[in-house]
N, C-alpha and C positions, 0 to 999 in steps of 0.2 A: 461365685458369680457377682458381678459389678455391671454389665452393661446389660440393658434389657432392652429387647424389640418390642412394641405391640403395632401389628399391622389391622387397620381398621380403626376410622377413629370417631365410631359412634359411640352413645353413651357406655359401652360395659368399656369398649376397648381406650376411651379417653380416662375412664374408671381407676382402671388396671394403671395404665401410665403414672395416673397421679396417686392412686396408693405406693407403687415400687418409687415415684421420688419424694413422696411424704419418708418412706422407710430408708432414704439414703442412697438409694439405687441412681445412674444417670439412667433416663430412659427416652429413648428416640421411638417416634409416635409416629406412623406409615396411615398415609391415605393417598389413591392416586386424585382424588378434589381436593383442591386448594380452597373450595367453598367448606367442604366437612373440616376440615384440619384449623382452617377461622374458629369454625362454631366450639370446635373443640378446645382451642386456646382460649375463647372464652366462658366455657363450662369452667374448666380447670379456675382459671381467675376466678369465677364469682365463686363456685366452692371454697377457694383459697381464701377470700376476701373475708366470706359468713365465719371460717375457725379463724379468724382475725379479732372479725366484732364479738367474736364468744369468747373472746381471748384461750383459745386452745393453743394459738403459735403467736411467735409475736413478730411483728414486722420483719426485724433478720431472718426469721425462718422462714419467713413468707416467700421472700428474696431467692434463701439461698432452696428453697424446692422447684419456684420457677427455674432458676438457674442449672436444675438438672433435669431440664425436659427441652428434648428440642423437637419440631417439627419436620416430616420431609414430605414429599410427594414423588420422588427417588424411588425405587424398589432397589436398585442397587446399592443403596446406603444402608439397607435391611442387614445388617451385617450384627452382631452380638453376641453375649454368654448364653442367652435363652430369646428364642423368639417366639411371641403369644401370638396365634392367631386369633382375630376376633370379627370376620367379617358376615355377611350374609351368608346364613343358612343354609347353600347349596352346595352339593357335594362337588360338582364340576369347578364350581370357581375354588375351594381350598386345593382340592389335588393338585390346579393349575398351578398356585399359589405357593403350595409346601415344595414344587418342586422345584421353582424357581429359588427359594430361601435354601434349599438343600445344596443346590451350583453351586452359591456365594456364599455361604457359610464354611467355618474349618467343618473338619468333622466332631469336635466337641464340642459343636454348639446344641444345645437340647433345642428341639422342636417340641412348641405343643399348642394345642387348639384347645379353644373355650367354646367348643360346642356343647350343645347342652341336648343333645338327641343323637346326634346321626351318628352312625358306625365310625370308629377310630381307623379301624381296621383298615374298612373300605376308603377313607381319605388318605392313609400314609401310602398306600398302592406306587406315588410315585416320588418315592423319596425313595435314595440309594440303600438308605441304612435305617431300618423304620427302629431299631435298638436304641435309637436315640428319640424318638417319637412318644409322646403320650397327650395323654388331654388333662389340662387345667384347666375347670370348669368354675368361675368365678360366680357370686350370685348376685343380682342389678338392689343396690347401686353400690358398685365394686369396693367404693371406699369405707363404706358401713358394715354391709354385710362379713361376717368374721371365717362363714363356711367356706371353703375348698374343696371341691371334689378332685383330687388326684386318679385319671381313668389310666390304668395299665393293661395295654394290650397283649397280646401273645408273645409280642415280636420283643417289646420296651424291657430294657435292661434293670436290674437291681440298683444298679449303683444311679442311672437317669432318676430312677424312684428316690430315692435316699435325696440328692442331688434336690430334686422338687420340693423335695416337704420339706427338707432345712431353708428353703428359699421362700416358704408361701408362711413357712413360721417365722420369719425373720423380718415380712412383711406384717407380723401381727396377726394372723392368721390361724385359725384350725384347719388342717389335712384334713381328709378323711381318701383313703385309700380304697379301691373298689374297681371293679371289673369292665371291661369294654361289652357293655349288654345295650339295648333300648332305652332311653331315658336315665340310664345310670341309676341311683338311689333315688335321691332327690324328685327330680321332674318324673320318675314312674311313678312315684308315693303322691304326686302333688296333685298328678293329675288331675285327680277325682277332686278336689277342692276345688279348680273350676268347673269342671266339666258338670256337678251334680249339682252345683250354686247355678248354673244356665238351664238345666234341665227344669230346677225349682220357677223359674222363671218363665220357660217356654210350656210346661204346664199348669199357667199361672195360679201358680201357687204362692208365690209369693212375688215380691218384684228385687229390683236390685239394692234399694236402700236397704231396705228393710234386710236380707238375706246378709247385709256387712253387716250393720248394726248388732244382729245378733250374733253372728260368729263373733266380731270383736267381743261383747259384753260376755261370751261364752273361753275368752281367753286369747283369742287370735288377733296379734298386734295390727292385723290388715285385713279386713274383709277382704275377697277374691275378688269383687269387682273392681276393686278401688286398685288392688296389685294388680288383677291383669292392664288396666289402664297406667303405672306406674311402669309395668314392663314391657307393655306395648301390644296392643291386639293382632296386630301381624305377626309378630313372634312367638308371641301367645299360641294362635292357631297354626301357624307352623312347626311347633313342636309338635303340637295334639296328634298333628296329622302323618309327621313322621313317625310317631308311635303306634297309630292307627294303621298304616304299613307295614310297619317293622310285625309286628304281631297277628299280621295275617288279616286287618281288619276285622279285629276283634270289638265286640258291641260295647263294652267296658271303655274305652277310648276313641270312640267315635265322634270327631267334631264337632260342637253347636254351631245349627243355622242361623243365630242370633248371632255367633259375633261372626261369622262369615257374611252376612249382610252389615255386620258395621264396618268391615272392610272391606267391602263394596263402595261404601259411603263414605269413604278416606274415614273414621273415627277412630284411629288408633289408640286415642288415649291420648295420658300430658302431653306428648310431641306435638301433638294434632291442636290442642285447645279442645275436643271433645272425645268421648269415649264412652262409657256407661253415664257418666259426668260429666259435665262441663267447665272446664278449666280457665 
């Protein structure tokens, strides 16, 4: 694989873009706003700028990684060896999505989403060939974080798997291969790290500083309020709740009314300038 799609070009999916052409990869970066795909070629830039001033690259490299990212707002330019999706959370807008990337794709090109909750299954529903279909599950902020979730459906082939992991290794990367279930590995396990960190809080028990302070000094590189405010409270509680679904609304996974009132309050977190914090 050499050419890489990623459709969506908010933080994970601008992410993705710039780790595959930090790795060598040319990578064409889909958004239909010409406003998102700005913000994005400036993300990109001042990322690129900070391992400049750290001297992790040096100017030529600087160069020649801009030089393999290009921008479209095209769908029909969606064309590659692997195309990532990485858009909003809804199942209606990917299947819309996957199907139109499956039209104009050969048939060897791997499809895969970086959703982080919902059913594989139920999104590939309208792709021709879901054997070529899987989910790459990146974790925020894509160029940092080293995990991989590799999701294999029913339907996804051996050699599409094989294919993945030498491609997410090759980005630097650990796989980790695992099942098309609820929250996959990862976000089922995590859950409870926000979900019981807001509970401590809505039966004021304790409050939010206090609850990171101590996870961190307990080991944990990120208190949970400080990560769900890095990974965004909208997304945050859209997982929760697709899991809380998925599992029959089970009381283990039940949303917090705190952060469902801070996204009421637009707070999402760093995007926003506020969140449990103030940014």
């Amino acid at each position: 694989m050499r050419s890489i799609v990623v459709c969506g070009a908010g933080t994970m999916g601008s992410g993705i873009a710039e780790t595959a052409a930090r790795s060598g990869f040319d990578s064409l970066l889909f958004d239909p706003s010409q406003e998102a795909l700005d913000k994005a070629r400036a993300r990109i830039g001042k990322n690129l700028d900070l391992l400049l001033d750290r001297q992790k690259i040096t100017a030529i490299e600087l160069e020649d990684i801009l030089g393999r990212i290009r921008f479209t707002a095209e769908p029909e330019k969606c064309i590659g060896d692997i195309v990532i999706e990485a858009i909003i959370e809804e199942i209606g807008a990917k299947r819309k999505l996957f199907a139109e990337l499956a039209s104009i794709n050969p048939s060897k090109t791997i499809l895969a989403s970086n959703t982080s909750s919902l059913s594989l299954g139920e999104i590939s529903k309208n792709i021709d060939d879901p054997s070529r279909f899987c989910g790459l599950h990146f974790f925020n902020p894509a160029p940092l974080m080293k995990l991989v979730e590799i999701v294999q459906t029913d339907e996804t082939s051996m050699q599409v798997v094989r294919q993945v992991m030498d491609f997410t290794r090759a980005m630097g990367k650990t796989p980790v291969l695992c099942k098309d279930s609820p929250g996959f590995i990862v976000n089922r396990v995590a859950r409870h790290y926000y979900l019981e960190a807001l509970q401590l809080v809505e039966e004021s028990i304790s409050d939010f500083a206090q609850v990171d302070r101590l996870l961190e000094n307990a080991g944990f590189r990120m208190g949970p309020f400080k990560l769900m405010d890095l990974i965004g409270n909208d997304i945050n509680f859209t997982v929760t709740s697709s899991l809380y679904e998925a599992f029959g609304k089970a009381a283990r996974f039940k949303p917090s009314a705190i952060q469902e009132e801070k996204i009421r309050n637009g707070e999402f977190g760093r995007k926003s300038g506020k969140g449990y914090f103030t940014y």
